[in-house]
N, C-alpha and C positions, 0 to 999 in steps of 0.2 A: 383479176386476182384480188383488186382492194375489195371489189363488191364482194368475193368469196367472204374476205376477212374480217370484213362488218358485219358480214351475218351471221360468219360464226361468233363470232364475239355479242352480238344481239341476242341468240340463241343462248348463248353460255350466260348471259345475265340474266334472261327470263327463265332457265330452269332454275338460277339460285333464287333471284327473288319468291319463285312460288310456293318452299316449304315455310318461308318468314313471315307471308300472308298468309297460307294455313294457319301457323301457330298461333298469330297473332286473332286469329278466329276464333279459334279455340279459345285461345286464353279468355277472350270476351264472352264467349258462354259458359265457359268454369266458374267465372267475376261474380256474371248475373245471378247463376244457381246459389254462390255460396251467400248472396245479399238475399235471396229469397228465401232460403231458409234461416238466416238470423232475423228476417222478419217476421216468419214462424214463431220461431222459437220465443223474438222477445215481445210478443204483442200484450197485448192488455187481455187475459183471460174472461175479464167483467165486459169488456167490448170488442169482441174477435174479429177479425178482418171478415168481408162479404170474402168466401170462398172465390166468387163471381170473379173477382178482383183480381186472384192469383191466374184463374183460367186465360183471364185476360192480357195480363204478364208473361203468360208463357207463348198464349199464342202470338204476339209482338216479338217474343225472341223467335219463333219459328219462323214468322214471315221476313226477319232482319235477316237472318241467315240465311233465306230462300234468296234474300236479293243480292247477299253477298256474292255467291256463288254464281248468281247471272253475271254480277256485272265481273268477276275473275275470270269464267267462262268467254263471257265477252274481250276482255283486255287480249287474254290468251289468242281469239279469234283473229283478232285485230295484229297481234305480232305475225301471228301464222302467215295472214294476204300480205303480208308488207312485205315479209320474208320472201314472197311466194314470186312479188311483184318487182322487188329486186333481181333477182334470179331471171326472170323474164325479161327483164331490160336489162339487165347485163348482156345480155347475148346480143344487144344490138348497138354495143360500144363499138366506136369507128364508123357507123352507119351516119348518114345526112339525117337532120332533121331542123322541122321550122317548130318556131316558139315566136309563141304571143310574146313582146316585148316593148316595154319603152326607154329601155336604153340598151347601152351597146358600148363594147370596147372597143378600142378604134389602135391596133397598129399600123405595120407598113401593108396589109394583104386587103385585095379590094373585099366589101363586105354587101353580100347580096341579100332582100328580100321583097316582100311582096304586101300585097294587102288589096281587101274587096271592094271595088266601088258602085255603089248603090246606081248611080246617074252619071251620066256624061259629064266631065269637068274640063274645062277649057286652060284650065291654068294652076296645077299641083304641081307641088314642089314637096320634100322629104327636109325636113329642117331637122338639124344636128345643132341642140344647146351644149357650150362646153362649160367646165363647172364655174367659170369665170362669171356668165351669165351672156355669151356672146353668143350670138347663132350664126350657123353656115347653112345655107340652101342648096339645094341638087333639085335643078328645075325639071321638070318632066314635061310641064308643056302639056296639051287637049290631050285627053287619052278618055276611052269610048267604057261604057259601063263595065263589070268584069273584072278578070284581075288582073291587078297592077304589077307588073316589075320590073326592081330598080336595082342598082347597085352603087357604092359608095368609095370609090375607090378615096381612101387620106393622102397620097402623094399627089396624085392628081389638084386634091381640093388644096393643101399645103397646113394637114390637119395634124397637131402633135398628138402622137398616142395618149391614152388615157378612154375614159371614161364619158359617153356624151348619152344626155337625152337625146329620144328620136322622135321623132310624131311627122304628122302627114297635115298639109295648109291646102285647104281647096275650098279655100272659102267659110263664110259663116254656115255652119251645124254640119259640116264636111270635116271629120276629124276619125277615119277609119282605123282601127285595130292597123299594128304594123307588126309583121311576120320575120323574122330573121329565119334564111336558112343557113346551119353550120354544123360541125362535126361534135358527135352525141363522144364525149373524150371519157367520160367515168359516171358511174352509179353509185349511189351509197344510202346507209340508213343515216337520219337526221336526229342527234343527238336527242331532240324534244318529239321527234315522233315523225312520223311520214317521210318519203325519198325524196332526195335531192339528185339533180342529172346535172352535171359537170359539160358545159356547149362551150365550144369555142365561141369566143369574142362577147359572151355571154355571164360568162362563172356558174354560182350554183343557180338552179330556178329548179321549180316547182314541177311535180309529173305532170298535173295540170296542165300548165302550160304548153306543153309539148302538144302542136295538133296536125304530124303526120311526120309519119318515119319513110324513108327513101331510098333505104340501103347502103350500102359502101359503094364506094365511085370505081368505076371500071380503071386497072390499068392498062397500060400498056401490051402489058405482055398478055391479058386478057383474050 
C-alpha cells in the first residue's frame, strides 16, 4: 500500500510540474521573438543587420526547442519505468532476497549470507566491524572454491544490536563481495530519484543492489 501511495503521489506531481515546463517554454520563445523584432525595428537603417543573421537566430531557437522537448520527453520516460519498476517489485514485498552489502544491522535474530570464492581458502573468517572500531570474526575454516555460506547469529557471538561493517578476511587480494539474504519489507520512490527496497537487517539500498529474488518462505500450514 506505501508503494501504491508513492506512486500516486509521484504521478500526481509529474502531471502538475508538466504544464509549468510547457509554459515556462513558451514563455522563452514569446522573450526571443519579442527581442528579435525590437532588433528589427531598432537597427541602424544606414547598416542593416545580414539578413543571414536573423536566419541563424531562429534556427537556434528551433533547434533549443527541439532539445527541450527530448529531454521533457525523456524525464517523462524516466518517471514512467520508475513507476513501472515500483509496481513490479512491490508485488514481491515479503519475498527473500540477497543484496550486495557491506554492512548490516545486527539484532537478536541470527543473520545469513553468502559470497563467491574464486580459489580454495584454507582459512576465512566473516569479520563484523562495530562503530566503535572493534572487530568480531566468525571463523569458517578451509572451504573449497564456489559459494560460501555463513550465518551470524549476535547472541551466540554476544554482539549488541546496532549497525556493523561486514567483509570477508581470506587473506591478501581475497576480499569477495558479501551477499546478505533477508526479507524485501517495502518499495518506494526516492525523493531525488530512483527506488529504494526497504530489507530487513539492511534499511533502504539501492534496486541495484538486489541480485536475486527467492519468494516468500513456505509456512506451515503450506
Amino acid at each position: 500500500m506505501e508503494a501504491i501511495t508513492d506512486l500516486t503521489q509521484k504521478s500526481a506531481q509529474t502531471a502538475a510540474e508538466a504544464p509549468v515546463a510547457a509554459n515556462a517554454d513558451a514563455g522563452t520563445k514569446d522573450m526571443f521573438l519579442k527581442l528579435l523584432v525590437a532588433q528589427v525595428r531598432n537597427q541602424n537603417p544606414l547598416e542593416p543587420s545580414d539578413p543571414a543573421e536573423f536566419v541563424n537566430q531562429l534556427t537556434q531557437l528551433s533547434q533549443t526547442e527541439a532539445m527541450q522537448n527530448v529531454v521533457a520527453q525523456t524525464r517523462n520516460s524516466a518517471s514512467m519505468l520508475e513507476s513501472l519498476q515500483v509496481l513490479s517489485l512491490g508485488a514481491q514485498v515479503g519475498s527473500q532476497v540477497s543484496v550486495v552489502t557491506e554492512s548490516v544491522i545486527l539484532g537478536t535474530e541470527k543473520v545469513s549470507g553468502s559470497f563467491e570464492l574464486d580459489a580454495a581458502n584454507s582459512n576465512l573468517a566473516v569479520v563484523l566491524t562495530a562503530p566503535d572500531g572493534q572487530k568480531h570474526r566468525v571463523e569458517l575454516g578451509a572451504q573449497s572454491a564456489g559459494t560460501v555460506y555463513f550465518s551470524v547469529d549476535p547472541q551466540t557471538l554476544g554482539l549488541p544490536g546496532g549497525s556493523y561493517d561486514i567483509a570477508v578476511d581470506g587473506g591478501e587480494g581475497v576480499s569477495p563481495d558479501v551477499e546478505i539474504q533477508s526479507e524485501l519489507t517495502s518499495v518506494k520512490l526516492s525523493p531525488t530519484g530512483g527506488v529504494l527496497l526497504q530489507v530487513a537487517h539492511l534499511g533502504d539500498v539501492p534496486s541495484h543492489a538486489i541480485t536475486g529474488f527467492f519468494g516468500r518462505p513456505k509456512t506451515s500450514n503450506s
